[in-house]
N, C-alpha and C positions, 0 to 999 in steps of 0.2 A: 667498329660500332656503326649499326646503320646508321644514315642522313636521317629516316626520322625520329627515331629514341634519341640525336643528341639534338633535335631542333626543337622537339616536343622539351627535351628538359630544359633546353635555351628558354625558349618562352615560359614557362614556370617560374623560372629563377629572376625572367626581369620583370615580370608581372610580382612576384612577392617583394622583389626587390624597392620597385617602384611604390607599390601600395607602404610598404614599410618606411621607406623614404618620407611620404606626406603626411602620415597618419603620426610618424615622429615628430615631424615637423608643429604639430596642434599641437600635442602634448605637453613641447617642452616653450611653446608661446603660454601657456598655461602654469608654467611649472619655475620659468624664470623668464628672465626679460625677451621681448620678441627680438634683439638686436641678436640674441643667442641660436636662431636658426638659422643661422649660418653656420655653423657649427655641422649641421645634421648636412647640408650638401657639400660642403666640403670633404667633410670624412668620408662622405660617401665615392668623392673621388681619391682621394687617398687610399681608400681600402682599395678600388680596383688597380691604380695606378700600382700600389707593392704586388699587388698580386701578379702582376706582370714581371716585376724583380724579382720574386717570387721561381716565376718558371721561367727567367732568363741565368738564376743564380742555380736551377736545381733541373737542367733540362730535361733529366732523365723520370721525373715526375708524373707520375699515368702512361709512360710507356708499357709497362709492363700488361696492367690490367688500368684500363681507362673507366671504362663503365665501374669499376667497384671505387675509383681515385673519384669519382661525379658525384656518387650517391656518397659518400663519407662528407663531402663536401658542403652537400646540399642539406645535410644532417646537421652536421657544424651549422651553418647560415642559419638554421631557424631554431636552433636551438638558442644561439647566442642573441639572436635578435630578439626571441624574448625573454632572454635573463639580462638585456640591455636595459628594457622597462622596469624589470625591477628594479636594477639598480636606482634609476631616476626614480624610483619612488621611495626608496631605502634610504638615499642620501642627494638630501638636496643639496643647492648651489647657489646662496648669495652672490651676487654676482658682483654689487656694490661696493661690496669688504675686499674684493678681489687684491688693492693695491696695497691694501695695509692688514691683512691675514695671509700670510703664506699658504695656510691650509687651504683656503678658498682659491688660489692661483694652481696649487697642486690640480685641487679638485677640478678646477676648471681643464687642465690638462687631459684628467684622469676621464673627466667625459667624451673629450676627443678622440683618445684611444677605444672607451669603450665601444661611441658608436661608429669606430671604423671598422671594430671584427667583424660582422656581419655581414658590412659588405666586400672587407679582404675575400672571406670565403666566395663568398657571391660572384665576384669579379674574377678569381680564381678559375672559378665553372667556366666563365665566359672566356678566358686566357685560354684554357686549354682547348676549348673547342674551337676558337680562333687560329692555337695550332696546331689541331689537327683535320678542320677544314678550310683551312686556306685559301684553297684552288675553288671552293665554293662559300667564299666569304659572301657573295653576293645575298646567297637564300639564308646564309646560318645570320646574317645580321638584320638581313629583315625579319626574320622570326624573333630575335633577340628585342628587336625594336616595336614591332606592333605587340608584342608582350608588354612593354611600358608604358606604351601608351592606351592601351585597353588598360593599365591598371588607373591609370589617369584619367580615363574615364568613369569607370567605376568607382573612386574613393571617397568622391563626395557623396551619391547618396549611401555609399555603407557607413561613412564615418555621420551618418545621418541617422541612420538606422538602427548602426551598432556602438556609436561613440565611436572618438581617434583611438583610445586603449585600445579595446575589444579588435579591431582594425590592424593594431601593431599584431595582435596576438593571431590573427587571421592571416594576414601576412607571413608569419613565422611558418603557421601550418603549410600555406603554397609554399614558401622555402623548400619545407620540407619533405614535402610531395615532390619536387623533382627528384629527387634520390630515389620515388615510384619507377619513376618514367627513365631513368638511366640504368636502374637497376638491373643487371640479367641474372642475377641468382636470385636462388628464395631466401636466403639470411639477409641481406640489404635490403632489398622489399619489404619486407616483414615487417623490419626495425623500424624502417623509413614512416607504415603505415600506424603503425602504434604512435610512433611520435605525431605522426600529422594528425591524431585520431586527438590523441591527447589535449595539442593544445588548439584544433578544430572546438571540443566541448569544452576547455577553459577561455575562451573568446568572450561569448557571453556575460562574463563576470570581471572582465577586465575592467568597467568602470568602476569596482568595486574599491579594485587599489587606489589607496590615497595619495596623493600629489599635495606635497606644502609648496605652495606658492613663496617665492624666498621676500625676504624679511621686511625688504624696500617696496613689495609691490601694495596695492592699496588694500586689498582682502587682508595680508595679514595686519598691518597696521591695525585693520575695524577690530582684527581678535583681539591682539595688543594693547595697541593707547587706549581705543575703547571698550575694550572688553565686552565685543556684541558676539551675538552666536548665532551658528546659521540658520537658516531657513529652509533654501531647496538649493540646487545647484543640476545643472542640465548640460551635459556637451552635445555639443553638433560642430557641422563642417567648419563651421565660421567661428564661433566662439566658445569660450566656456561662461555660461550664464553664473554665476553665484548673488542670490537674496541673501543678505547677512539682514537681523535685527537688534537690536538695544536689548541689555538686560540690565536689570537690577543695579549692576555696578557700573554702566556705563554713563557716563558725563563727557558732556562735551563743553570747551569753550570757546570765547568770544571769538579768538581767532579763528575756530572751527568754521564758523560763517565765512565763508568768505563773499565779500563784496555788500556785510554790512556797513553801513554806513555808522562815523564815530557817536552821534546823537540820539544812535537811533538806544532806547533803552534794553538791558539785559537783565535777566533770562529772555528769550526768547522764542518762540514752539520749537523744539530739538526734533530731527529726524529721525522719523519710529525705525528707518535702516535704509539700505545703499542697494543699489542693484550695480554688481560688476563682471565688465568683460575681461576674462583672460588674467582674474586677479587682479585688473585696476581699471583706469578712467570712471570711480566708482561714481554714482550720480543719487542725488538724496529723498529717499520716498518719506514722504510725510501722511501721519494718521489724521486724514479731512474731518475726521468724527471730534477730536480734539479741539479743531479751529481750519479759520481761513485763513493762515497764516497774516497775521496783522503785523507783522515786523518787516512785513514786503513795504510798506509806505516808506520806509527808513532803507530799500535798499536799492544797489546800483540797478536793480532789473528794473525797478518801474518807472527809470528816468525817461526813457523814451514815448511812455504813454502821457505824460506830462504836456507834449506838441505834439503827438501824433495826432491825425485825426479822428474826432468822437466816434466811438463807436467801431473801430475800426477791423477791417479784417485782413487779418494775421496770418504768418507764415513763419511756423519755428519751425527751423533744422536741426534735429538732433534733442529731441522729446528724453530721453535717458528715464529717471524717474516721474518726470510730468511737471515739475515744477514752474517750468515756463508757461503751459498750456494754465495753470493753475494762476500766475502773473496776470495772463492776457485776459481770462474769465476777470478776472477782481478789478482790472483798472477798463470792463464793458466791452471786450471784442464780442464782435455781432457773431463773428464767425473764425474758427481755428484750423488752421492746416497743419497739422504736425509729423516731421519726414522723422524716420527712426531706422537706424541701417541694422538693427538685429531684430527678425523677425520674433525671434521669444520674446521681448522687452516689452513689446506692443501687446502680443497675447497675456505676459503677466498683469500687468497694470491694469489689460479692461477685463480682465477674467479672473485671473486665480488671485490676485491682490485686491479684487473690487470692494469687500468687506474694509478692508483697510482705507483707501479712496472714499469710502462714503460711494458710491457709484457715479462716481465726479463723470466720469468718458464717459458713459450712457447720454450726457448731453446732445443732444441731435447735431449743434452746433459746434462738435467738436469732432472733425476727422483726422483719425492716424492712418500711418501711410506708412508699411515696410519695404523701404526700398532708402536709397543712396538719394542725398539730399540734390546734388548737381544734375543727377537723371531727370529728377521729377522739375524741377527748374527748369531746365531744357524742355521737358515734355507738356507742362500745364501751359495753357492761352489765360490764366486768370492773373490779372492784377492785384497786388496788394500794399496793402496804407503801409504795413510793417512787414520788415522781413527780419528774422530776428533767429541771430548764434549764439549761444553761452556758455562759452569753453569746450568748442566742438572740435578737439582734436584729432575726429574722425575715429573710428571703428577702423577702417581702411590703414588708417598709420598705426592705434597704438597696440594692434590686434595681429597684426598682418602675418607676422609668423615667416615670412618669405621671403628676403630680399628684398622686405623694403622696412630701411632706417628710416622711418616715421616723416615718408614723403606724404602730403597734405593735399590733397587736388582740390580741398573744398579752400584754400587759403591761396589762390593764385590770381594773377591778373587776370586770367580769362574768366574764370570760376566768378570774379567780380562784376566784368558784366557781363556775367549770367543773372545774375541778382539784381543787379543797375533797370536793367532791362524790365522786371517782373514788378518795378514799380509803379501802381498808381501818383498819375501827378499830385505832387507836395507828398510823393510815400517817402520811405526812413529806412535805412537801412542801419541795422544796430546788431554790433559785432562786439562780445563780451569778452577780454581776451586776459589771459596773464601781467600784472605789472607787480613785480618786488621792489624796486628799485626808480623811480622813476629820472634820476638823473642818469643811471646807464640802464637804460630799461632794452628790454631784448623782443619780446612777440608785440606788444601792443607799439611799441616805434615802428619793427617793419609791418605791421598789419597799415601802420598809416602810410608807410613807401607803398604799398602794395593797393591801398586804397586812390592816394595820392594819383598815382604813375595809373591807373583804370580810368580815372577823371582827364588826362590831360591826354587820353586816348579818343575820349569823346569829345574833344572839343573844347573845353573848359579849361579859359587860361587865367583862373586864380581858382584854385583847389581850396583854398585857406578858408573861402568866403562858404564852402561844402560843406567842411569838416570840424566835426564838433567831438573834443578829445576829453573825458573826464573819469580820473580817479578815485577809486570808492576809499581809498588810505588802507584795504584791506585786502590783498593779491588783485581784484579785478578790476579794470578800467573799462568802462564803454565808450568804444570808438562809433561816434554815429555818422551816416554819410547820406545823402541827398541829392539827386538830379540837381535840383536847384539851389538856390544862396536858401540859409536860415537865411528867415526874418530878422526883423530888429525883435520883433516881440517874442517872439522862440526865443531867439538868444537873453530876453532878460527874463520870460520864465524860468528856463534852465538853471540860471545864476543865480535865482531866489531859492530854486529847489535847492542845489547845493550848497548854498549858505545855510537853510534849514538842516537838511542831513549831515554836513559838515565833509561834501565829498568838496576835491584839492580839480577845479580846473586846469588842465593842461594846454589848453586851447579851444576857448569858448569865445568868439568874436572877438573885442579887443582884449580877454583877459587871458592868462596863462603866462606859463614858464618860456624862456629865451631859448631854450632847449628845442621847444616841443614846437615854437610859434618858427624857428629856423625849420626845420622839419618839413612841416605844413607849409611853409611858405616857397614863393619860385627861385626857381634855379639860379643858382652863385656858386662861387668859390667857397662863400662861406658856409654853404649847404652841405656840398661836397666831400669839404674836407671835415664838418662834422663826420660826416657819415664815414669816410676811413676812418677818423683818429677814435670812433667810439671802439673801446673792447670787446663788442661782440660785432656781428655780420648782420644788419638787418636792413640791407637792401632789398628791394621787392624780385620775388617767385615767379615763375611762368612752370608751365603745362611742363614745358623741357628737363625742369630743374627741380620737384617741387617739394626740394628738403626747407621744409618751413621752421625746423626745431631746429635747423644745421648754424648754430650761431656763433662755432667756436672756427679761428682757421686752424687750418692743421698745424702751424708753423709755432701754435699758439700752446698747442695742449699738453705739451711737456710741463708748461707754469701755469695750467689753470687747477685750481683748487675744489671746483663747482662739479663736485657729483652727488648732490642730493636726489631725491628716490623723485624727482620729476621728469618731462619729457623734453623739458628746456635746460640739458643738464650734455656734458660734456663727455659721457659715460658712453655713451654709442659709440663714436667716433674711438673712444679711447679703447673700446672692444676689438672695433673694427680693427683696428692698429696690433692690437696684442693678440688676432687669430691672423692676421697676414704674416706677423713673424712667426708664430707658434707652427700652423699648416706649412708656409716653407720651410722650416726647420725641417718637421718630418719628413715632408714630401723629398727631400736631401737626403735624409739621415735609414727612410724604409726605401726609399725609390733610385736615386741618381748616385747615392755612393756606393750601394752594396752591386750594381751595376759596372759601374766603373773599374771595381779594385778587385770586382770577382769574375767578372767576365770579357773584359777586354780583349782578352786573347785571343778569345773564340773567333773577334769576329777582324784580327789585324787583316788578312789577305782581303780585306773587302775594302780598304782604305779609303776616300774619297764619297764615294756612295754611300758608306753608312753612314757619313755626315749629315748626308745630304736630307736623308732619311730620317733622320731623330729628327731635323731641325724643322722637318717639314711634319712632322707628327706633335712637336711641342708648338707649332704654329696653328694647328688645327683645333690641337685642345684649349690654347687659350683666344683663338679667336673664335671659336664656336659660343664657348663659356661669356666673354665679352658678350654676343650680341646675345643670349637667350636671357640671361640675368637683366639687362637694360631692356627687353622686350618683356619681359614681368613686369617690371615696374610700370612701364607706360602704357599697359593690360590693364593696372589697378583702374584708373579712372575710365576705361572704358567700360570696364565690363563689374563695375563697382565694389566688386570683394576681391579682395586680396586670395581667398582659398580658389575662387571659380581662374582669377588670374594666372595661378600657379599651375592648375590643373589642365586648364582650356588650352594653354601655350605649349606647357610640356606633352600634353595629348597628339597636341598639333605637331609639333617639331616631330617627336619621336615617331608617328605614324607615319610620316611623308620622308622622313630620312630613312624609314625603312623600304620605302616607295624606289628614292631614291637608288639604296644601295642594292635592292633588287634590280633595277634597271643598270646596275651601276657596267654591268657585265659585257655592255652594249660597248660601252667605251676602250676594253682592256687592249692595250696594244696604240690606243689614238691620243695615252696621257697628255702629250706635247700641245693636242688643239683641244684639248675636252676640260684641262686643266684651266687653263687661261680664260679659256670660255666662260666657265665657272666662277670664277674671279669676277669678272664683266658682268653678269647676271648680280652678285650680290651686289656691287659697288651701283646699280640701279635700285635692286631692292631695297639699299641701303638710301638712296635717294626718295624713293617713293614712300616708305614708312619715316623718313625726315619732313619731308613737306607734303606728301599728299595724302598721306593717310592721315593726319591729323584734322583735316579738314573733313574726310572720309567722317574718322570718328565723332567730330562736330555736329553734322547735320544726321546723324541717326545717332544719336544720346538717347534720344527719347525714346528710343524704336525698343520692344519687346527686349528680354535676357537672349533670349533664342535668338533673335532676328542678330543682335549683337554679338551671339557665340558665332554664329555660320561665318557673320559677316571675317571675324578674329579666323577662322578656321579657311578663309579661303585667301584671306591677303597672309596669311605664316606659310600656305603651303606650299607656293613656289618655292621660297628659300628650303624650307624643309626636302623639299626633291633632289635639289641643287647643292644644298650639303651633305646630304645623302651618298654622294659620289666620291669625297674625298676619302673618306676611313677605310670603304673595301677596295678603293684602285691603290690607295697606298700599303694597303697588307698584302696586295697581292705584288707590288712592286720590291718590299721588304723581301718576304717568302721568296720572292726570283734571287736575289741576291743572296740572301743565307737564311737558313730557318732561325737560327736564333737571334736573326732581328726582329720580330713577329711581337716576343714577348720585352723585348728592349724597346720596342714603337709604342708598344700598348701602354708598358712603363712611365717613358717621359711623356706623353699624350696624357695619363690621369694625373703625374704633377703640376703640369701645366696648368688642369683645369683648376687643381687644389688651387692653387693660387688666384689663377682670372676670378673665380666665385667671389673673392674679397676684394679684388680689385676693382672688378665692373662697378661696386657700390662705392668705394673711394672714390674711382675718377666720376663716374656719375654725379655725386653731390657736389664735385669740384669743377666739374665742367657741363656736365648735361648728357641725355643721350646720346646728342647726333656726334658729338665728339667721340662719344665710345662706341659706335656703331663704325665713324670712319675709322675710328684708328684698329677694330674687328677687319673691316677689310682690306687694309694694309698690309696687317698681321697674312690672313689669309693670302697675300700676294706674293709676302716676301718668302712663307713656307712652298709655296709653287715654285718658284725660281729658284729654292734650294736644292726643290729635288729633280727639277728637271736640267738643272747647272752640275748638282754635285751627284743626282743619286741614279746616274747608272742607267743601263736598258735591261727590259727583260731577257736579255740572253736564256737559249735552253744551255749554252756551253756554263754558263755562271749559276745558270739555277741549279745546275746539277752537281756543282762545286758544293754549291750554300746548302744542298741537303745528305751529301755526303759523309 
């Protein structure tokens, strides 16, 4: 087969590849809970990792006729990849029943295998051409690679344009086009073209297919408890927008408010419906033609305008349905700033819902803002009396779809004074946060470590006299915080307000709980060891760490009972857990046993060197996997979406390790000093994206998306050149020693990754980045010393053994 028919089909297959990879990834953040995409890049290395067992178990596989073995292949991949969306739309997947439904543990299985086939075929394509151009890995991996990354570029505005579905299904058809481009008869071209043709014109109507959001998420709950019906429902890159409204049979009760106060009287104006992202964080639109909602004097929100200053102007993060901006108008903000991270959210509310609103945002004095609440903080010079969250779980966390277990950049200690900062003096900072329980209370305790530990950063050596802690007796508490001490006379309005609305002081000057008043108060043993012996983990967050929902230890979640259909729930972690064992099972059971017990033979007279070689293949794939997974995450708060983070990284990595592995060529024959060298380079990169680039990111937050993409795009691309080298100098050092180590390297290389995918987020929430970036280049060190200790030289006398 010529170099370009299989480099032209190489690039095909990882550009459909990759498109189908992200555009899965939206769908099923949609479809079930976000902790579940993980799922989609794991399989994904799964699939390619057996494909390698695959042609290490079956070597004689496209020998015969290659080009008709590529296009059958490339047939398979898109065809399966879009009868994979079916599937997920045929049979959904509580994921919450998972522990006490069998069916639902099955099914959770049965999704892993489904979206592995795809990319087994996929990865297959890539296996073989891997062995059969070997000796020019350099070009066949760069074309493989800048195929991915062009699709990484690409998928956000198509999954814009065309929906994530429409996207999967567009993907399927480039699948299926390689089987074009590999083809040399006219029956496999033909066939190839028909199908690509086919589901090329079903693309379009992929949004059509319906997706149940499973049972825990908040969309279906509105059909369910409250039997409301929909409205419109919009996908793009970022999220899936769903308007749900009230009918006839819908009722809501007391407790449905939350953060009414117990005095306050009931019935009270019900919301005419929800606006929700990705099936949940749903937020409550209210009909302004009805009322000005008069039940706000009786709730946790308008405690803060109680001391704030008359008149004042305001600054809510995270506007959702408007209810806050609607708070700020009612208790006389002169002026409103409201940040909103989904740009639909912002266009509904002042446009296609304005009828509903009354044309409330037409107010001159009221500006919305689409964009990332921390960006625009960083970016504004304007001061304000209030700065004000209300259950802002972030878009970024509970949206993300990627790799990240509902890490929170807006709930950190720096994120705090970013906020601290943007106060006019005597301003207020008021953070509305979750409280069930308030003697083992879990987000609103660490919001106050996290507040607490921001204050004693600035200066401030009694935080107590800052911090103003109050319970509405209804899930929400406001945490209120100050540059300076309350007043005596704030503090005894406060205390009038809450004896009137019957909200439960946690720590309001001398009043509150023993709990809450140790908390707030300085440093002892006796703080301390609160703080261990409580049942959950609500020590304060930084930039490094910032699983803000991570409340359970791991050591913990065998006995915790706590998976309710929230984001402060136990259920992540326990996924996390039950897809590291499930993907290592297989990754064993499709990859390292059928290897083992079927082809050993093959490669006895290589003894020592093959060692050396696996070890240093299974060190690559999971220290690559290590650092790319922890460098998404701490992408989210730079570049403020989780989908731009995903894409902008992977775009980057994969274009410049193709960079790499083109140049890689340079090196063959010098593995001994180019290796090491290599090693050296990341354990600095490793250094400068630990302490320097965070500062980097710091002082241009503010700067443009673009200025912020380039900036991500030139500090990933060193390492992406540098890693770039490892994969084709070690196939080409495999291929010297025996050919059928090629597809046995390629093999444990994608279980390795199976696995690092779920572990980078494990040890991440348990330790931090920089911990899982060092112990990335560690890994990277010890698989170099394996194979330059165990695996052997390029001998022509041995390489001609290994292909004999």
């Amino acid at each position: 087969m010529r170099d370009r028919t299989l480099f032209s089909g190489v690039f095909l297959t990882a550009l459909g590849t990759l498109l189908f990879e992200v555009s899965l990834i939206r769908v099923l953040s949609f479809s079930i809970w976000y902790h579940f995409a993980y799922v989609v890049m794991s399989t994904a290395l799964l699939g390619f990792g057996a494909s390698g067992t695959l042609l290490a178990v079956r070597p004689k596989l496209g020998t015969d006729n290659l080009s008709r073995t590529l296009a059958r292949l490339a047939i398979a991949a898109g065809v399966t990849a879009a009868l994979s969306l079916l599937f997920i739309s045929r049979f959904p997947l509580h994921p919450l029943r998972i522990l006490e439904d069998r069916t639902q543990l099955l099914l959770l299985l049965v999704y892993q295998l489904v979206a592995t086939v795809p990319f087994f075929f996929a990865g297959t394509i890539i296996s073989l051409a891997f062995r059969q151009a070997a000796t020019r890995v350099d070009r066949l991996y760069f074309w493989d690679l800048v195929g991915g990354g062009l699709a990484c570029a690409l998928v956000v505005p198509l999954m814009n344009a065309m929906t994530p579905p429409a996207v999967v299904l567009l993907a399927s058809a480039c699948l299926t086009a390689a089987a074009i481009a590999f083809a040399t008869s006219r029956l496999p071209a033909v066939v190839a073209m028909l199908v690509a043709t086919a589901l090329l014109l079903a693309a379009p109507f992929g949004a059509r297919l319906t997706f149940v959001p499973a049972g825990s998420k908040h969309l279906a709950m509105a059909f369910g408890k409250w039997k409301m019906t929909p409205h419109s429902s919009d996908w793009s890159a970022l999220f899936r927008t769903d308007v749900v409204e009230r009918s006839a049979d819908t009722t809501f009760a007391r407790t449905d408010e939350w953060g009414l106060g117990p005095r306050a009287e009931w019935p009270v104006q019900t919301p005419w419906g929800f606006i929700m992202h990705d099936g949940t964080a749903g937020t409550p639109l209210y009909d302004l033609r009805e009322g000005k909602l008069d039940y706000l004097e009786k709730h946790i929100l308008s405690l803060p305008y109680r001391v704030v200053t008359p008149n004042p102007r305001v600054l809510i993060i995270g506007v959702g349905g408007g209810r806050d901006v609607v708070v700020a108008k009612r208790f006389g903000a002169r002026h409103v700033t409201g940040i909103e991270l989904d740009p639909l959210t912002v266009e509904l509310i002042q446009n296609r819902l304005h009828v509903i609103n009354d044309r409330f945002f037409e107010d001159p004095s009221i500006q919305l803002v689409a964009g990332e609440g921390r960006h625009f903080v960083r970016r504004t010079t304007q001061k304000y009396d209030l700065v004000q969250m209300t259950g802002v779980d972030t878009l970024a966390a509970t949206t993300s779809g990627a790799y990240v277990l509902a890490e929170n950049y807006l709930y950190t200690v720096e994120a705090f004074h970013d906020y601290l900062d943007r106060l006019a003096p005597g301003g207020l900072l008021s953070v509305a946060t979750g409280l069930f329980n308030y003697e083992k209370p879990r987000s609103a305790a660490r919001m106050v470590n996290i507040v607490r530990e921001t204050l004693r950063e600035r200066g401030v050596e009694d935080p107590s006299a800052h911090i103003v802690v109050v319970h509405s007796q209804l899930l929400f508490a406001e945490v209120m915080v100050k540059n300076e001490p309350f007043t005596a006379k704030e503090i005894e309005t406060l205390s009038l307000n809450c004896l009137g609305a019957g909200y439960l002081p946690l720590h309001l000057g001398d009043e509150g709980l023993p709990l809450w008043k140790t908390l707030v108060g300085p440093d002892s043993d006796e703080r301390n060891s609160l703080i261990e012996d409580q049942p959950y983990r609500i020590e304060a967050i930084r930039d490094n760490s910032p699983f803000f929902f991570n409340f359970f230890r791991w050591k913990d979640l065998a006995q915790t009972k706590d998976l309710g259909p929230t984001h402060t729930t136990a259920l992540g972690q326990i996924v996390l857990v039950l897809l590291l064992v499930s993907l290592t099972v297989f990754g064993a059971l499709f990859v390292i046993v059928p290897l083992f017990f079927m082809r050993r033979r093959a490669l006895r007279g290589v003894g020592r060197p093959a060692l050396g070689i696996l070890l240093y293949f299974f060190s690559v794939g999971l220290g690559f996997m290590l650092f790319e997974v922890s460098l998404m995450q701490q992408m989210v708060m730079f570049l403020g979406y989780p989908t731009y983070a995903l894409s902008v990284v992977l775009f980057t990595l994969l274009t410049f390790l193709g960079v790499g592995s083109f140049l890689s060529k340079r090196f063959v024959g010098r593995e001994a000093r180019a290796l090491p060298a290599a090693v050296g380079v990341i354990f600095g990169l490793m250094l400068f994206y630990s302490y320097v680039f965070p500062s980097i990111a710091e002082s241009t937050l503010s700067a443009s998306l673009a200025v912020r993409v380039g900036i991500t795009v030139l500090a990933l691309a060193p390492l992406g050149l540098t890693l770039g080298l490892f994969v084709p100098l070690g196939i080409r050092r495999a291929e010297s020693l025996h050919r059928d180590l090629v597809p046995w390297a390629w093999g444990v290389n994608g279980c390795a990754s199976v696995t690092a995918t779920v572990l980078a987020v494990v040890l991440g929430m348990a330790y931090g980045f920089r911990v899982v970036w060092g112990l990335s280049v560690a890994i990277y060190a010890f698989g170099v010393a394996a194979l330059l200790l165990l695996g052997g030289t390029n001998s022509p006398a041995r390489a001609a053994a290994g292909k004999s």
